[in-house]
BAKOL-596250 format. One line per 5 residues: number of its first residue (from 0); their letters; for each residue x, y, z of C-alpha. Coordinates in nm, 3 decimals, m for minus. Each point is the difference from the previous one (the first is absolute). Layout:
NUM> a> X/Y/Z ~ ...
// end
This chain:
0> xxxxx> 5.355/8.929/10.665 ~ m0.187/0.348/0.099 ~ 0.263/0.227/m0.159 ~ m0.310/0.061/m0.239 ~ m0.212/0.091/0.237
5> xxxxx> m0.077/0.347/0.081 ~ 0.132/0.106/0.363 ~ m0.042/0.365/0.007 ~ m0.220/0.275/m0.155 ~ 0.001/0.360/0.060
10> xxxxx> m0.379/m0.037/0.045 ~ m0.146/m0.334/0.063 ~ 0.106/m0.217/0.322 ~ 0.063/m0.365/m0.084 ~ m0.034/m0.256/0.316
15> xxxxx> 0.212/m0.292/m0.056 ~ m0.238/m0.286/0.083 ~ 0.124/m0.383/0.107 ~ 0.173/m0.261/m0.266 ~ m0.268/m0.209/m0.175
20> xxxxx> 0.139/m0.337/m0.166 ~ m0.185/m0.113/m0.304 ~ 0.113/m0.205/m0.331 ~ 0.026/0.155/m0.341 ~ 0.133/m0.224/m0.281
25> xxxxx> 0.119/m0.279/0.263 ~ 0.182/0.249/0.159 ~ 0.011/0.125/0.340 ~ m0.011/0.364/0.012 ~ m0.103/0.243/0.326
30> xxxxx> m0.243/0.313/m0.061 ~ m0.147/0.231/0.286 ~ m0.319/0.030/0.176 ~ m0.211/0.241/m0.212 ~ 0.146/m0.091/m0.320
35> xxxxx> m0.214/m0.099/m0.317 ~ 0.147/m0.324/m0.139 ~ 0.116/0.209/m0.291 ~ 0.216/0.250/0.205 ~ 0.132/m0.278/0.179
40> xxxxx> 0.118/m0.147/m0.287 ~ 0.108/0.341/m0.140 ~ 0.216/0.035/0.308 ~ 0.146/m0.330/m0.030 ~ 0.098/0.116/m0.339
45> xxxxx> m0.202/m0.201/m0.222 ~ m0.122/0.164/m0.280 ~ m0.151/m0.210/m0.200 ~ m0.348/m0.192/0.126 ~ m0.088/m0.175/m0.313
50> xxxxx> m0.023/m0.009/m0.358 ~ m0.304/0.072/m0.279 ~ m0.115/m0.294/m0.051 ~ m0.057/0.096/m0.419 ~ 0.306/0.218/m0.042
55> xxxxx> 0.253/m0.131/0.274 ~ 0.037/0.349/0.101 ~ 0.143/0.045/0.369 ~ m0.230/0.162/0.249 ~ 0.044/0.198/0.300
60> xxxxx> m0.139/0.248/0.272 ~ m0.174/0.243/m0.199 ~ m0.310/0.192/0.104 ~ 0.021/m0.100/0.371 ~ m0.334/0.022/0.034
65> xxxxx> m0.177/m0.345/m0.131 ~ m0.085/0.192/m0.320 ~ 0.261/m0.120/m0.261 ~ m0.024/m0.389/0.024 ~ 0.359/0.028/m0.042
70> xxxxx> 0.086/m0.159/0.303 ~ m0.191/m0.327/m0.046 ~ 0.088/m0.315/0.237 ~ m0.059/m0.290/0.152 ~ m0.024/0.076/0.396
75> xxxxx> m0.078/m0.354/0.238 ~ m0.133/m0.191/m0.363 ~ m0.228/0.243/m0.074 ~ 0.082/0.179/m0.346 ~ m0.040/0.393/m0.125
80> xxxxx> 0.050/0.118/0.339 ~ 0.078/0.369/m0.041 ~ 0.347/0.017/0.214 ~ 0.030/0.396/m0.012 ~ m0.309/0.050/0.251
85> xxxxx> 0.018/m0.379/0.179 ~ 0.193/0.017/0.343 ~ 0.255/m0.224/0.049 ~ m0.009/m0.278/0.299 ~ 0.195/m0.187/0.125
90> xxxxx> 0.040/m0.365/m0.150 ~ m0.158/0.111/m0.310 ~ 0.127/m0.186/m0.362 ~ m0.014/0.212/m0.291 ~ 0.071/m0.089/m0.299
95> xxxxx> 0.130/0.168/m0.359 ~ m0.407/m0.038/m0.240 ~ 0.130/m0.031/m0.398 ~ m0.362/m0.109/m0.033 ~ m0.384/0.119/m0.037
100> xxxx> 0.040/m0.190/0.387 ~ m0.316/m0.299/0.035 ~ m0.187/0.015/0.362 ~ 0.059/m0.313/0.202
// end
């Protein structure tokens, strides 16, 4: 599950933080302490987190920094959360958004 993960750099230091369970889809998948939801899911190997919900176009991790909308979902029921800067807990649901996403 980490092999995309990055687990050395000649520079930067990476500290491997503890396994976080949360829910993506209706599955179970494990992230790390410190991860965004997005790189969590990145790790895990998913690549795409929803579709446009005019053109059906897949979308991804993009900008990385909650500038893109590109990485639109629905965290704990609550739509358009931007997944790229949100950090993942444990227990959270997320879920693919192929919608404009309606508030609860």
């Amino acid at each position: 599950m980490d092999s995309n993960r990055i687990l050395e750099h000649p520079i930067l230091e990476f500290d491997e933080g503890e396994s976080v369970a949360f829910t993506f889809d209706g599955q179970e998948l494990v992230g790390k302490s410190g991860d965004t939801i997005a790189s969590a899911l990145h790790a895990a190997g998913v690549r795409v987190l929803g579709h446009h919900f005019k053109s059906a176009r897949p979308r991804g991790f993009y900008c990385a920094i909650g500038n893109c909308s590109s990485c639109l979902m629905i965290v704990n029921g609550v739509p358009n959360v931007r997944v790229c800067v949100e950090p993942l807990e444990a227990g959270m649901v997320v879920r693919s958004q192929n919608d404009k996403g309606v508030l609860p």
